[in-house]
C-alpha positions as CSV (number, residue, x, y, z in Angstrom):
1,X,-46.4,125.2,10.6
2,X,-44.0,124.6,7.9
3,X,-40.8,125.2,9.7
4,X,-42.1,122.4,12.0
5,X,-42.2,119.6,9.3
6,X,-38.9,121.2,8.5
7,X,-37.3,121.0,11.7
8,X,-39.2,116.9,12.1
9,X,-37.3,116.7,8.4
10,X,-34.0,117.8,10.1
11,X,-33.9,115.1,12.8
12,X,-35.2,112.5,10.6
13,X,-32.3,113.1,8.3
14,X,-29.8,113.2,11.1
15,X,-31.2,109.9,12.5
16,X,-30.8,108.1,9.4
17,X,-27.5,109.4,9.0
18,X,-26.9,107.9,12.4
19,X,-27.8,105.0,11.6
20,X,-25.8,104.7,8.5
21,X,-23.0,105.7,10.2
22,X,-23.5,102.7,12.6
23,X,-23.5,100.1,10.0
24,X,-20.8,101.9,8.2
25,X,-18.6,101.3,11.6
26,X,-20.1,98.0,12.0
27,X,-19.3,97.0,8.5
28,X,-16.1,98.4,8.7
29,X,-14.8,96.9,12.2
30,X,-15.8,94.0,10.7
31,X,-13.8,94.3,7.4
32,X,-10.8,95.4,9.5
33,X,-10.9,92.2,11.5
34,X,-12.0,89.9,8.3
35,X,-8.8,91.6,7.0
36,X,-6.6,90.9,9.7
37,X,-7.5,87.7,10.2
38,X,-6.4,86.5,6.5
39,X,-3.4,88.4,6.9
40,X,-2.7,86.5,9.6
41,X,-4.1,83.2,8.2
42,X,-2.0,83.5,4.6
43,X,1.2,85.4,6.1
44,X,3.6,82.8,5.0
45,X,6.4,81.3,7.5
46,X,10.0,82.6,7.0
47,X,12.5,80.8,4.8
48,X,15.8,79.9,6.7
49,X,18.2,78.1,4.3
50,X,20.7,76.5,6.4
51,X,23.8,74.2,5.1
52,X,25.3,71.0,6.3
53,X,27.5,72.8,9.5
54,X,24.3,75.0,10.6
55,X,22.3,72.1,11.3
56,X,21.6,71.1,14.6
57,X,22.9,67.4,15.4
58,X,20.0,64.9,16.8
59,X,21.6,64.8,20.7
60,X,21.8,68.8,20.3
61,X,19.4,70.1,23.1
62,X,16.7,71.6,21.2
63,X,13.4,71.7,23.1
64,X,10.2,70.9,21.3
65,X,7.9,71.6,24.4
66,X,9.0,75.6,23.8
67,X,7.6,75.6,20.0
68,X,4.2,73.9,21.0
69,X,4.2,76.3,24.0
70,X,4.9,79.3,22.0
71,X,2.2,78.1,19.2
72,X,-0.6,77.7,22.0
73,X,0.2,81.0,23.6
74,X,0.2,82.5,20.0
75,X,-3.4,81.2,19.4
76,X,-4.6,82.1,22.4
77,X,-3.3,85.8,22.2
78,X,-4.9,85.3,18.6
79,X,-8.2,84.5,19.9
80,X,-8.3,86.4,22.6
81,X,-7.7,89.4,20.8
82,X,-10.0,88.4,18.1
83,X,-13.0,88.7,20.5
84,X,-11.9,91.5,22.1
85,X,-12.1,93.4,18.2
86,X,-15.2,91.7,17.7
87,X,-16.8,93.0,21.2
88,X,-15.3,96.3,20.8
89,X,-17.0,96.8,17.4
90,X,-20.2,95.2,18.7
91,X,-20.3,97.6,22.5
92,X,-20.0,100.8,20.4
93,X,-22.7,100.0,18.0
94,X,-25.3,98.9,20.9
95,X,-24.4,102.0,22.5
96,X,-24.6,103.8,19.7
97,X,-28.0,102.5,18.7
98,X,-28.5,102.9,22.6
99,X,-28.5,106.6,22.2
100,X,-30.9,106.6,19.2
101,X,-33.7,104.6,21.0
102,X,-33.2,106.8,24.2
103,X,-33.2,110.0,21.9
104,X,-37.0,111.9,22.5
105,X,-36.8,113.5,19.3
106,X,-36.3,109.8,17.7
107,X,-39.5,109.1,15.2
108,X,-41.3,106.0,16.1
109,X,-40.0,104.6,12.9
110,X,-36.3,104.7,13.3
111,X,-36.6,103.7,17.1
112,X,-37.9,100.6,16.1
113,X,-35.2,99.8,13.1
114,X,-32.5,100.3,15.8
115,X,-34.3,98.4,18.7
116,X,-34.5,95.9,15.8
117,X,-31.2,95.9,15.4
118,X,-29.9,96.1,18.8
119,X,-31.7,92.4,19.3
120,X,-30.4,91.0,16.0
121,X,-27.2,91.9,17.4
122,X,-28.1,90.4,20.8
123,X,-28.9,87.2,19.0
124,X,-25.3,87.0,17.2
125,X,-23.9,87.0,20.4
126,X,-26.0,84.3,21.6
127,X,-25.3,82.3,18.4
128,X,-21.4,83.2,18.4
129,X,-21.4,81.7,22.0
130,X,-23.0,78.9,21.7
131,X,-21.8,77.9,18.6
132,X,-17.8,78.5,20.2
133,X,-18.7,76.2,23.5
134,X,-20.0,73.2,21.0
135,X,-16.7,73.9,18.7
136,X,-15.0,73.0,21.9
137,X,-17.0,70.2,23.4
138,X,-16.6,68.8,20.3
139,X,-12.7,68.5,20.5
140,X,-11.9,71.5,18.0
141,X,-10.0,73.4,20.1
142,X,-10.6,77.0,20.9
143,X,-12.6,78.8,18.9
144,X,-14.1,82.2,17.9
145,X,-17.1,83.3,16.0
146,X,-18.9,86.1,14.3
147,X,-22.5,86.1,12.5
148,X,-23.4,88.5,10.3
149,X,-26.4,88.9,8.2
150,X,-24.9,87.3,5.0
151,X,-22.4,84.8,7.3
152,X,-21.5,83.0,10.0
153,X,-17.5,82.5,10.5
154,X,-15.7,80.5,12.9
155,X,-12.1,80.4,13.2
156,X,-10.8,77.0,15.4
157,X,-7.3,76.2,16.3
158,X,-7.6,72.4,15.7
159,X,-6.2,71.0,12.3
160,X,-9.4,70.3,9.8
161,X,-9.6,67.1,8.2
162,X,-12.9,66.5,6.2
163,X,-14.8,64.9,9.6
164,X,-14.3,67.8,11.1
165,X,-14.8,70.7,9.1
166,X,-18.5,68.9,8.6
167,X,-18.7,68.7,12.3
168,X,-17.9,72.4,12.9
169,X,-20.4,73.1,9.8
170,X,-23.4,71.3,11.5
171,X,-22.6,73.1,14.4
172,X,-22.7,76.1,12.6
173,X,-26.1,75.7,10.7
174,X,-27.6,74.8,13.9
175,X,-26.6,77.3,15.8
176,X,-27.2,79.8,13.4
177,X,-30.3,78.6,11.1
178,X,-27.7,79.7,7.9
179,X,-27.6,77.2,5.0
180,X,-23.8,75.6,4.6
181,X,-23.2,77.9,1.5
182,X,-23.4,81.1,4.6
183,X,-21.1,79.2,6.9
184,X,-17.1,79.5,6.6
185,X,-14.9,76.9,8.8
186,X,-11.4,78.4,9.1
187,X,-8.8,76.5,11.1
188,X,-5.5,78.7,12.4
């Protein structure tokens, strides 16, 4: 009888540790991203000193349709590969808490903190999609999102001026239910 309860004690322990291996992925991808992203929001331009003969002359051919072109496909790649991070991170913790709920040996307890989680997870993504389409209707330019328990963070490619940094905050604490002090509006 004992080495029952001991074996019950076993999985128990193993499921927790599951589970805080999950949210110590899920933290993590998320740090790495966070990370990334204000590397690549404070990585500073280069400095090119040029002198009076380097400088190119005002007829000189110099094509400003390139720079804008290269600056939108660099914020899309920027954004695209932002969500792709962000949905990587997010698949392998649903499957992960996918294998706990589907696991027999699972105690009814644990199930249920994972199912919890899976739809709290299922809700971000609701939130972080919604709250990207109404950044764009809105004239903000593309945009990404990712809510968290503490936060809600949304990234849009459109310059900020005080207007609309309130605009994309409403849209924010709508979406999401979080008070302003929870919601961060970064532009790129």
């Amino acid at each position: 009888m004992q080495n029952k309860y001991r074996n019950g004690n076993k999985s128990l322990r193993k499921k927790a540790i599951i589970i805080l291996m999950v949210i110590a992925l899920a933290v993590f991808a998320y740090d790495l991203s966070q990370s990334e992203l204000k590397g690549s929001l404070t990585a500073e331009a280069p400095v090119v000193n040029l002198d009076d003969n380097q400088m190119p002359e005002p007829n000189d051919s110099v094509s400003t349709a390139d720079s804008t072109s290269n600056k939108t496909d660099s914020d899309a790649e920027f954004f695209a590969s932002y969500r792709m991070e962000r949905d990587s991170a997010r698949d392998k913790e649903i499957s992960l808490l996918d294998g706990i709920i589907k696991d027999e040996a699972t105690d009814a307890t644990t199930r249920a903190q994972a199912q919890a989680r899976k739809m709290a997870i299922a809700n971000y993504m609701e939130c972080e999609l919604e709250a990207e389409m109404l950044l764009q209707a809105k004239g903000l330019g593309e945009a990404v999102v990712t809510m968290t328990d503490e936060k809600l963070t949304m990234v849009v490619s459109a310059k900020l001026d005080d207007t609309k940094a309130t605009q994309a905050a409403d849209i924010g604490a709508n979406v999401s239910g979080y008070s302003y002090d929870k919601i961060f509006v970064i532009d790129k």
